[in-house]
N, C-alpha and C positions, 0 to 999 in steps of 0.2 A: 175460415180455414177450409182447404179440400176437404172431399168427401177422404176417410180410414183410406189406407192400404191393409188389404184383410190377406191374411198368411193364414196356410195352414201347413202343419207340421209336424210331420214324420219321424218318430224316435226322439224318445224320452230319456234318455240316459244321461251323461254329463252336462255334455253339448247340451244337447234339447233343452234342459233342465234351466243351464244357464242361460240360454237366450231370451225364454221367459221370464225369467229374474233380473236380466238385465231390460229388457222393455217397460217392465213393471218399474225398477229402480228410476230409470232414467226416460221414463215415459214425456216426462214436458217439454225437455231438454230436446229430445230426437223429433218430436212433433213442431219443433221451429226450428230445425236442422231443414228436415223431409220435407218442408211446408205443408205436411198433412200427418195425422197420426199414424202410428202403423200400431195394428191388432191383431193377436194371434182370433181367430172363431172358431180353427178344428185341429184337432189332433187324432193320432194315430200311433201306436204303443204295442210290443207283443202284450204288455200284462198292463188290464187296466188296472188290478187293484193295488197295485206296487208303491207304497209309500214313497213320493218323493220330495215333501215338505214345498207342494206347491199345490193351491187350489185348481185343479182340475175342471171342476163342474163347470163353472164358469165356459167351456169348449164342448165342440160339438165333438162327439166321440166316432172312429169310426176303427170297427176292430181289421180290418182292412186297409193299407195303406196307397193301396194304388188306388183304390176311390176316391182317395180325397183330390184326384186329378179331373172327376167329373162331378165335384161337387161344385153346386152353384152360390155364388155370392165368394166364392175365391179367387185372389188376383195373383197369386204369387203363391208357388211351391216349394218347402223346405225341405228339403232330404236330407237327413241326418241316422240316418238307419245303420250304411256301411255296405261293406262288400262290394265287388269289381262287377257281380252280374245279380239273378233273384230279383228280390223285390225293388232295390232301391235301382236297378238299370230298367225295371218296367213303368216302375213311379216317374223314374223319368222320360220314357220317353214318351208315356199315356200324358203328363204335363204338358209339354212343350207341342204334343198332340192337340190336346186341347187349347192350345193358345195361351197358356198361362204361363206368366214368369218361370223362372227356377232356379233358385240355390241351393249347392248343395256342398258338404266341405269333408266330399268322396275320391280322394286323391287315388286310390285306385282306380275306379271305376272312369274316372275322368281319364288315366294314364291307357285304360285298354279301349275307350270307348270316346271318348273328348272329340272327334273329331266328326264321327256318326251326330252326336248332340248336338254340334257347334250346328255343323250344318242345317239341321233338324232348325235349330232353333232362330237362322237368317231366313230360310224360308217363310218360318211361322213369324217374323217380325217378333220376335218375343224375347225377350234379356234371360242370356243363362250366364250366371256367376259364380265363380268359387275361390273367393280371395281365401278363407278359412281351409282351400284342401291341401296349401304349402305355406310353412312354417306361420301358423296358428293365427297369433294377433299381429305379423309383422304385417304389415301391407306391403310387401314384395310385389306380389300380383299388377296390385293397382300402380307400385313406384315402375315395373318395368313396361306393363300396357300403356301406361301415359305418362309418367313422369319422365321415360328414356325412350318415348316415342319416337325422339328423330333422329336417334344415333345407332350408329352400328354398332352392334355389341361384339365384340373376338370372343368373349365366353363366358362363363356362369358358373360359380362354383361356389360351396359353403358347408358347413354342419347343419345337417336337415333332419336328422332324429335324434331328441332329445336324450333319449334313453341310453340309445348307444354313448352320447358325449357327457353322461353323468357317470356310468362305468367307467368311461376310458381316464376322466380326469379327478375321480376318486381313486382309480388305481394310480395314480400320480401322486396324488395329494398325501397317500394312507400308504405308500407302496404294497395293495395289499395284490392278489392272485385276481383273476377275470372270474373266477367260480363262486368266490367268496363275495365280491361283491354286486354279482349278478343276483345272488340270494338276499343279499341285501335291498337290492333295486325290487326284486321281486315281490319283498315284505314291506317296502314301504312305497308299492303302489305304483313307481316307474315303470316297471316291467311285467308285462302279461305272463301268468304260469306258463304259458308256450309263447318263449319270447324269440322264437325262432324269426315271425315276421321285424321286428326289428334289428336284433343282432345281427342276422345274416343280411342286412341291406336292402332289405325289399322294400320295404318304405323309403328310407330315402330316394330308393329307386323311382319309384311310382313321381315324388315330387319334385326328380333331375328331370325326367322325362317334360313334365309340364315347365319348366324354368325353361328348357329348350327349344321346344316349342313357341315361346312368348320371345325369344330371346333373336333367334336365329328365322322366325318365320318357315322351320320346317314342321311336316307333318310328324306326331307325336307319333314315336316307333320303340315303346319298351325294353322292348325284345330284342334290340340292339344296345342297349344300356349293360356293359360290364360290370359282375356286380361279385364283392368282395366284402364278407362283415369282417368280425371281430373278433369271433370263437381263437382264433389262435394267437393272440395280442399276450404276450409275457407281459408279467412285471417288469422283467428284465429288460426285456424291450423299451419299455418307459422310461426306465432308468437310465439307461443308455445312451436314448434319443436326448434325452434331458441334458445328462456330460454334456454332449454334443452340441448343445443349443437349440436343440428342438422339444416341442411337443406333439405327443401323437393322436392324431384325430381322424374321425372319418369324413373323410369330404369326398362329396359327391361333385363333378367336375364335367362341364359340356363344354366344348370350343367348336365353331364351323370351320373347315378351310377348304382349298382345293380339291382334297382328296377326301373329303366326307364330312359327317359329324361323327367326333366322340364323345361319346357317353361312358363315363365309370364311376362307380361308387368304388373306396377301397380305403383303408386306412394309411396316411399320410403322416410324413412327419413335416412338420408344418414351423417354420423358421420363429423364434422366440416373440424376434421384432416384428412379426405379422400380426392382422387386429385377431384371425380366427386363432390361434394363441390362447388366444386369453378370452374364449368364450368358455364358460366353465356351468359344470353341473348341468340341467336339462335346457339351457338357452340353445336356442338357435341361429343361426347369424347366415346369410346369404351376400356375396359378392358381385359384382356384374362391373365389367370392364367397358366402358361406352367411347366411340372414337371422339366425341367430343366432352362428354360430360367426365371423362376420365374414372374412378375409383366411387363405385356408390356402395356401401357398405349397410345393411341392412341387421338391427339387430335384437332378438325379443325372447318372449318365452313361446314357445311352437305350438305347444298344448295346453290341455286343460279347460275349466270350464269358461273360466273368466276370457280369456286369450282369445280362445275359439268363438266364444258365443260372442264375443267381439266384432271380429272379420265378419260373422254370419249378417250380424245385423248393421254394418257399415254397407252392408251389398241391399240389402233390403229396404236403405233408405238414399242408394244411390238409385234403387228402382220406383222408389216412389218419387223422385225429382225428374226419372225420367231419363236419367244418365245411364244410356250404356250401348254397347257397340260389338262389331265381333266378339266372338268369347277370346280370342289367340292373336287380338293383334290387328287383324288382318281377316278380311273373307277366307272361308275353306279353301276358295277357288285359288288363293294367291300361295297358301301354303305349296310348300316345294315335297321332295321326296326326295332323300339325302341318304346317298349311300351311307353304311356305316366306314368309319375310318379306321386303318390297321393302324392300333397301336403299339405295332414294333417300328413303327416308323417317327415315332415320337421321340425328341429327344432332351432327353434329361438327366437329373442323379436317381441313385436309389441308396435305399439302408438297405442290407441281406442278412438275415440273419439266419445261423447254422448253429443245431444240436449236434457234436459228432463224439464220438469214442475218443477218448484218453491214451491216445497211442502215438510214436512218430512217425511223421509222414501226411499225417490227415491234414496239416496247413499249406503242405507242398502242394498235393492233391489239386485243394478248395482253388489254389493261386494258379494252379497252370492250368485251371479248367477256363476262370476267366479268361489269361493271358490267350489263350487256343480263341476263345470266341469274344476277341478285341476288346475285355472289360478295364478301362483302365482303374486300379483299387487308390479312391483318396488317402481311407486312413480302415487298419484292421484291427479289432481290440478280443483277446483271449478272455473270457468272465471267466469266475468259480463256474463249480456242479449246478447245472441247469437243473429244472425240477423231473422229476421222474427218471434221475441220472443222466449223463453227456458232461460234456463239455461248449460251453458258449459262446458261440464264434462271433461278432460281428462286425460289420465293414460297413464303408460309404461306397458308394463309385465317381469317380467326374461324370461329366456329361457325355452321356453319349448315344445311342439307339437304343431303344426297350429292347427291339431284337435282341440284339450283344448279350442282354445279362438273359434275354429266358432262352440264349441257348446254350449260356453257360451253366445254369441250372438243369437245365437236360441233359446234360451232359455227365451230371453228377446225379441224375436220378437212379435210384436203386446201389449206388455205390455203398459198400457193408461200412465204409467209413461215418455214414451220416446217420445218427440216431432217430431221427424226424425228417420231415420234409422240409427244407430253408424255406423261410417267408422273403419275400420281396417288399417293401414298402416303398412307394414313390416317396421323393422330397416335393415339398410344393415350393417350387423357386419366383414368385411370379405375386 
C-alpha cells in the first residue's frame, strides 16, 4: 500500500473531535477505499488541556494554527476553526501557499472568500475541498460538481439550517409560540445562546451562495443573496398554512436567467405534496432542477459530529486517490459575474399576513390597498385575537408580480389600522 496521507488539523471541538473518531473507527475500511492510509500527525486547538475523550498525545502539538501550514511531513490541511476571516482565512491561505492540500467545512469564509482560494489553489495545482461547509453529511457538493456535471441547472433551492427547520416544524407539530421553542432548541443544544446567525438566515445564506455558485457557474456574490429569518413566524401562521395545505419552511432559493441571479433566503409556505414538506426537525434537504437529469433531491442530517466529520473525511480520501478538480465546477477564469435579479419581477403566489385593530373598515382598507396595486386576493381568512392583541388577517394571492403585492404593502405601511407590520411569505410552487 502507498505511502499515509498525513493531515493535520485545525480545531478541536465537535467536528475536529469527530473526524478523528471517525478515522480511528473506520481506519481499515478508508485505507482500501483511499488506496493508502490517511493519518492525522498534527493538531492545533485554542486549549490544549481541554478534555475531549480522544488521545491527543499521539499528535504533534502546535499552539498556533497557521503553522501547521509550514510544518513539514504534511500533505493536507483541515480547517475546522470557523469564522469568515482571523485565523482560519490565514491558515488558509498560508496552506494552499505552501502547496498543501485543503479542506475545510467554513461555509462562511468560503461564501466571502471561495473564489480568492479557488484560484489560489489552481495556480498551486493543489485540491481545496469543502463538501462538509453545505448541508453537513449530504454530498450535495460532490452530487452537483460531478454527478449533474452536464446539465444545466434553472435553480437550487432547499432547507439548509437545521436549526431553523427544527423550530419551525416543532411549532407545527406542538402548535407551540417561536420564543418557547427557540428556548427549547436552545437547551437542547440546536441553537447557539445567540442564535441570531441562524434564525436570521445567515447561514443558510452563506450555503445558497456556494450552491450557486456550483450550480449556475457564477462568481459567489453574498451580498446580493436576499435574506429573510424567522423571528416573525406565528404559530398562527403555521396553523394557517397548514388549513391551507402548506407547510412553512425556510428555504433558501437561487435560479439564473436573463435578467440576473436570485438569491433569497426567506420563509415559504411549501405545498403539502412537496418532498421539502416533510423534511422535519434538524434535517436538511437540497433540491436542484437539471435540464436533463430532471428533479435531484438530496437529503441528510446538516450537522453535527457524525454528519460533518463525514463529508470532511470523504474529501480527504478523494485527495488521497488523487480525485479532484476546480473547487466550483469550473476554472475561476470561466466563472461569470451575474447581476443580481429584481425580484419584483418575479412572478408568483404569496401568503400575507396582517395584525390589524378590531374595528370596521380595516378589511375594506387591506382589500383596496391590493385592488390599487393589481393584487388579485385567492382566498382571505379572519383568525381570533392575535398574540399581544389585533385581530388576524390572512390571505393567498394568485399569481402575479412580487412588485404588485410589496406595493401594496407600502401602501398600507404606517396605516393606524395595522397593529404590526404584514409579513409576506412566498408559496413555493415549483
Amino acid at each position: 500500500m502507498s505511502e499515509p496521507l498525513r493531515v493535520a488539523l485545525a480545531g478541536l471541538g465537535t467536528v475536529g473531535g469527530g473526524v478523528i473518531k471517525l478515522l480511528d473507527a473506520n481506519r481499515d475500511l478508508i485505507a482500501r477505499r483511499a488506496s493508502r492510509p490517511i493519518e492525522v500527525v498534527a493538531v492545533s486547538a485554542r486549549d490544549r488541556h481541554r478534555e475531549r475523550g480522544i488521545d491527543l498525545s499521539r499528535f504533534a502539538w502546535s499552539d498556533d494554527p497557521v503553522a501547521l501550514a509550514g510544518r513539514e511531513g504534511v500533505d493536507v490541511v483541515v480547517e475546522l476553526i470557523g469564522g469568515s476571516d482571523g485565523p482560519a482565512l490565514a491558515l488558509s491561505r498560508a496552506s494552499i501557499g505552501a502547496g498543501k492540500a485543503f479542506v475545510t467545512a467554513n461555509k462562511a469564509m468560503i461564501a466571502h472568500h471561495g473564489v480568492e482560494l479557488a484560484q489560489a489553489a489552481e495556480a498551486a495545482n493543489v485540491a481545496f475541498k469543502y463538501e462538509a461547509a453545505v448541508a453537513g453529511g449530504i454530498p450535495v457538493i460532490k452530487g452537483l460538481r460531478e454527478g449533474a456535471a452536464a446539465n444545466e441547472i434553472t435553480h437550487v433551492y432547499g432547507i439548509l439550517n437545521g436549526t431553523c427547520n427544527y423550530i419551525l416544524t416543532t411549532m407545527e407539530s406542538e402548535g407551540r409560540d417561536f420564543a418557547d421553542v427557540l428556548a427549547d432548541a436552545q437547551a437542547l443544544g440546536y441553537a447557539e445562546s445567540d442564535p441570531s446567525f441562524d434564525i436570521d438566515g445567515i447561514d443558510a445564506a452563506h450555503k445558497l451562495s456556494i450552491l450557486a455558485t456550483l450550480s449556475f457557474g457564477t462568481r459567489l456574490d453574498f451580498d446580493a443573496v436576499s435574506i429573510t429569518g424567522i423571528r416573525n413566524v406565528l404559530a398562527g401562521d403555521i396553523a394557517q398554512a397548514r388549513a391551507l395545505g402548506f407547510r412553512v419552511r425556510l428555504v433558501g432559493l437561487a435560479a439564473a436567467g436573463p435578467d440576473g441571479l436570485f438569491q433569497r433566503v426567506h420563509p415559504c409556505l411549501v405545498p403539502a405534496s412537496h418532498p421539502l414538506a416533510h423534511v422535519a426537525g434538524s434535517m436538511n434537504a437540497v433540491v436542484a432542477e437539471g435540464n436533463f437529469v430532471g428533479r435531484l433531491f438530496f437529503e441528510g442530517r446538516g450537522a453535527g459530529e457524525g454528519p460533518t466529520a463525514s463529508a470532511v473525511v470523504a474529501d480527504l480520501i478523494d485527495i488521497a486517490r488523487g480525485e479532484y478538480g476546480p473547487a466550483f465546477a469550473m476554472p475561476v477564469t470561466s466563472l461569470v459575474d451575474a447581476p443580481k435579479a429584481d425580484a419584483g419581477v418575479r412572478v408568483g403566489r404569496a401568503y400575507l399576513r396582517f395584525i390589524v385593530a378590531d374595528r370596521t373598515g380595516v378589511l375594506a382598507e387591506i382589500t383596496a390597498a391590493m385592488r390599487d396595486a393589481g393584487v388579485s386576493i385567492e382566498s382571505m381568512i379572519q383568525r381570533g385575537e392575535a398574540p399581544g392583541g389585533g385581530v388576524l388577517v390572512v390571505m393567498t394571492t394568485h399569481e402575479g408580480p412580487e412588485s404588485a403585492v410589496a406595493a401594496a404593502l407600502s401602501a398600507l405601511s404606517g396605516s393606524p389600522s395595522l397593529v404590526a407590520a404584514p409579513i409576506m411569505m412566498p408559496i413555493l410552487d415549483f
